[in-house]
Steps between C-alpha positions, in 0.01 A plus 500: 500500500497882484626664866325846460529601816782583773620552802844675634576369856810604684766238555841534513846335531575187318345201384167714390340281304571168666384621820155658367417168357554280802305754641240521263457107558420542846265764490331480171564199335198512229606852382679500123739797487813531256811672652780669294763336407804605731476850751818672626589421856488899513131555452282560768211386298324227301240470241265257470287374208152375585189323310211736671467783722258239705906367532667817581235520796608196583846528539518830653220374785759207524817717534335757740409205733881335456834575608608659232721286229 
């Protein structure tokens, strides 16, 4: 699979990654995204790989309408 598009969403403190995908599995559990592979507890930030932009619509709809990660 070939993630051509992305998303930056802001997060921060620790445990970045784990907490976007328990979060991802509530909210939008059919959406295939690739993460990188580590992110400093630093950052403010995170990027996310998707499939479509029909995804990135998607998950941004699904964020606005969350509590935040």
């Amino acid at each position: 699979m070939t993630f051509k598009y992305s998303v930056t969403l802001p997060i921060s403190g620790g445990n970045k990654l784990r907490r976007f995908r328990e979060w991802a599995e509530e909210h939008v559990p059919a959406l295939s995204y690739s993460l990188p592979v580590q992110t400093p507890i630093k950052t403010e930030t995170m990027t996310i790989k998707l499939l479509s932009i029909e995804d990135r619509r998607v998950l941004l709809e699904a964020f606005a309408k969350s509590s935040r990660v």
